[in-house]
N, C-alpha and C positions, 0 to 999 in steps of 0.2 A: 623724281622723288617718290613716287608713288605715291599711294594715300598715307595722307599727314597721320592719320590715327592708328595705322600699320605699325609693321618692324621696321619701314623701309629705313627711318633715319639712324636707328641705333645699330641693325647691322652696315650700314654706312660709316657710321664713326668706326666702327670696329674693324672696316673692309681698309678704312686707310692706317689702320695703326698696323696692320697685317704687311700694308704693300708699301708701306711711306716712303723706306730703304731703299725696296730692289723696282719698286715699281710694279705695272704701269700705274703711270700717273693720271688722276681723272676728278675731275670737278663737279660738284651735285649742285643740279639747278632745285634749291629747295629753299628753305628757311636761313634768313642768313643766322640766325644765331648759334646755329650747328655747328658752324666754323667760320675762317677767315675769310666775309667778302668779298668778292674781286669784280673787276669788270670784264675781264676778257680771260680766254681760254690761254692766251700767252701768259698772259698774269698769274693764272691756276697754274700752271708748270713751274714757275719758278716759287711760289708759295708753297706746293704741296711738299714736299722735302718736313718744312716746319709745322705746319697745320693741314685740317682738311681745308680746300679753299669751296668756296660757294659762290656759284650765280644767283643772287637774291632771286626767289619767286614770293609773291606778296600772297597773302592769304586772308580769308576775308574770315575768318574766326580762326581764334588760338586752340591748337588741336589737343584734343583728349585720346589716350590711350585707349585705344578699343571702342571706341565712339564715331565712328566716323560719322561726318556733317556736311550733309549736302553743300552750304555753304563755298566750302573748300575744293568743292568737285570742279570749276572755271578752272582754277587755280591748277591742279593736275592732269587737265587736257592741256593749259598753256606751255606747260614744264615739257610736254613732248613732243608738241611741236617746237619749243626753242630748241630742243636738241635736233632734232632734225633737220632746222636751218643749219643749224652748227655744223652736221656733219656733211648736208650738201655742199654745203659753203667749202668742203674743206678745211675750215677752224676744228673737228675733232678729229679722229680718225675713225671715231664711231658711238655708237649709243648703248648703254644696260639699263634698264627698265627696272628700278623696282616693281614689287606687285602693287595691280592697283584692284578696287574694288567695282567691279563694271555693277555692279544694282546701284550705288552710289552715285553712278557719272550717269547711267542709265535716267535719273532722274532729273539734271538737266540736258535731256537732249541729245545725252553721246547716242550714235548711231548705229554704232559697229560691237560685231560680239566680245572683240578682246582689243591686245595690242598689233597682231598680227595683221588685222583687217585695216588697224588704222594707221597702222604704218605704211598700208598698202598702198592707202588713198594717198599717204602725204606726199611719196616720194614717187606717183603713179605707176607703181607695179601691179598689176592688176591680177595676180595670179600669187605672192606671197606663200610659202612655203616654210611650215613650223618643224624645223628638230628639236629633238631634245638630245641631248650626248651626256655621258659620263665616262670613267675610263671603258667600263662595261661592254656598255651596247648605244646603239644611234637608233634612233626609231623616229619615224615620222608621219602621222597622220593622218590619212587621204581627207576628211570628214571632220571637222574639229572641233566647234563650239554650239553645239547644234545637239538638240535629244535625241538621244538613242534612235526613238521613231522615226523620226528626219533626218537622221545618218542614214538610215536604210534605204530612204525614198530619193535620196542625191543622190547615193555613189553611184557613180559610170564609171564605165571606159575610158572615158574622156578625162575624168579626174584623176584615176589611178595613171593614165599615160602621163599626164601633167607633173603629176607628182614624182614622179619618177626621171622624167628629164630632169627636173631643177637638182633635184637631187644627185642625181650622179653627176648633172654640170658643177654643182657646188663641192663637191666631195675631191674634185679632182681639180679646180679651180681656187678653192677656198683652204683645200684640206691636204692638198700634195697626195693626193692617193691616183694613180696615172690609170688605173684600169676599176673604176667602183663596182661592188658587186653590192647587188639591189635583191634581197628575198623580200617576195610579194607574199604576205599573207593570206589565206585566205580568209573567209566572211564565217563561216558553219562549224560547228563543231567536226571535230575530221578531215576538215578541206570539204566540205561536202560529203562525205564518202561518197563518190561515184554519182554525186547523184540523190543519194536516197535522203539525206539530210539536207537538201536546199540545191536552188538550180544557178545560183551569182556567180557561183567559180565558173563553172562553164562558159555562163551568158556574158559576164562582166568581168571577169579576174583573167583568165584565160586568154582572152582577147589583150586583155592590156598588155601582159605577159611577152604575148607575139610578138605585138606592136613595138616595145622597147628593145626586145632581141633584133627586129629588121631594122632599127637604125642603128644598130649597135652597141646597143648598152647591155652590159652582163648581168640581165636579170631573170632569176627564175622563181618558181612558185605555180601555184598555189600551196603555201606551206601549211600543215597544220599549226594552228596559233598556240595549242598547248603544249607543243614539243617544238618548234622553233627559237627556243629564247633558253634553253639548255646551254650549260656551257658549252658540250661539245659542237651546237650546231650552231651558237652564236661565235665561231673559227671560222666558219664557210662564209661569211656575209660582212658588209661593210656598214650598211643598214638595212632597216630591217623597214618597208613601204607597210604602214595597218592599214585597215579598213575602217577604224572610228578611236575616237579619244583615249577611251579607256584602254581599248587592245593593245596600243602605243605606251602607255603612261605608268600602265601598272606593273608590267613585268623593270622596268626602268627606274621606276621610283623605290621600287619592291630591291633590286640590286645595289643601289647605292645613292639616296636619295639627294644625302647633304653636299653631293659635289654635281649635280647633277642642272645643268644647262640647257634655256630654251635659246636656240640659234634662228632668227627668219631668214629663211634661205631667198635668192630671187632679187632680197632688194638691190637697189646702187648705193647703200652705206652697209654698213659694220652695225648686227642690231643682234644684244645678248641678252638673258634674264638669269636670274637664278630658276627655280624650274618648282618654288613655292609659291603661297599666296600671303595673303595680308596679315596672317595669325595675330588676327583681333582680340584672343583670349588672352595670348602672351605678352599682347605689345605695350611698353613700358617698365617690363619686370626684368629688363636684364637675361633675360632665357632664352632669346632667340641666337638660331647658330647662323654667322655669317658665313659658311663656307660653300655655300652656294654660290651665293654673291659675290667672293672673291675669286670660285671658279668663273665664273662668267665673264669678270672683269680681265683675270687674265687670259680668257680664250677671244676677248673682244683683242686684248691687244696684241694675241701672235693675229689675229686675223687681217688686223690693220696694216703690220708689219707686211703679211702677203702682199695685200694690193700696191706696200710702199706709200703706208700715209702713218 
């Protein structure tokens, strides 16, 4: 459900009057008064046709639009782990996330910087891997939720190689692409230029670079980040490996925001987002655009289809 005081529930009502006809078909673990309660995820298939169906989740205060309340924060960590039983279980085919507030969850106790991390822990993937996709470009993050500062003091070798496997595993596993071509970013303005603007491409980029070429995988780079994301050179590449959040997110969201999809790569379920946040200024006004959210939902469900669930 995300945070109750978010968009999450009104672009929901709006993602099933979108998809009620052709489908896919998908149940929110949130407020049962959103729609028609049910008990089970078989029960949500055959309800959704006529209503949104709902997995009640209980809430420990009645939620205000743009208010979010620590209160309610149990209540939105519980919502995501029921889904993730669901979908280990089998009972879904997979999970979409609305946005949640992590300073809000942050304040009982949630541990982890986002949903990626904690999805990580649920399902013991210990390595999780965030896309983002639109029809555009795929870009994905070596360094994610973490200050600029301490993106710079993490990245290795070690991570951009990591990231890199899941990724072309995913693309060609998840995605029918049989051969992924992976452009590594580099870190510096230039790629470095040679050198004279920062020493990461060489020390750290370059290496990684190698590394995924000797096992096989079709990646190259160091790319400059300012000319990488061109139409003409975003033809060459399937995704695009950055070196920190932003370098990922902006040229992405900047292309085509409102259809625009976070995928965690890695897990053993089906796990989508829309590729927004809780837009606390708008929530309640009717202004928020679901088309995020409906992307998501149906790239959760060609994804599911892949694995045949």
């Amino acid at each position: 459900m995300g945070d109750p005081a978010g968009i999450g529930a009104e672009i929901t009502q709006a993602a099933w009057q979108a998809l009620r006809r052709t489908g896919p078909a998908f149940v929110l673990l949130g407020e049962a008064r959103l729609g028609k309660p049910v008990a089970t995820v078989a029960e949500a298939a055959d309800v959704f046709p006529r209503a949104l169906p709902v997995l009640p989740v209980w809430l420990a205060a009645t939620p205000r639009p743009g208010q979010p309340d620590p209160r309610n924060a149990p209540a939105v960590i519980v919502s995501i782990e029921h889904a993730v039983r669901l979908a280990l279980a089998g009972e879904a085919g997979g999970i979409v996330t609305n946005p949640i507030s992590k300073a809000t969850l942050y304040g009982v106790g949630f541990a982890y910087p986002g949903h990626t991390e904690f999805l990580g822990a649920l399902t013991g993937c210990p390595n999780p891997v965030m896309m983002l996709a639109n029809d555009h470009l795929r870009v994905v993050p070596v360094t994610v939720h973490v200050a600029l500062r301490r993106a710079l003091e993490v990245l290795s070798t070690e991570a951009i190689v990591a990231a890199g496997r899941v990724t072309a595993r995913a693309l060609r596993e998840q995605f029918g692409i049989a051969i992924p071509r992976l452009a590594v970013a580099g870190l510096n303005p230039h790629a470095g230029e040679g050198g004279a603007m920062g020493d990461e491409e060489a020390r750290l980029i370059v290496p990684a670079v190698e590394t995924l070429q000797a096992e096989g995988i079709a990646a190259t780079g160091p790319w400059p980040p300012d000319t990488m994301f061109t139409p003409a050179a975003r033809t060459g590449y399937d995704a695009a490996i950055c070196m920190y959040h932003d370098q990922a997110l902006i040229p992405l969201k900047t292309l085509d925001m409102a259809s625009g999809v976070n995928v965690t790569l890695g897990l053993p379920i089906v796990r989508t987002s829309p590729d927004h946040g809780t837009a606390f200024d708008i929530a309640g006004q009717s202004r928020a655009d679901p088309a995020s959210l409906v992307a998501a939902i149906r790239l959760a469900g060609r994804l599911a289809e892949r694995r045949g669930l």
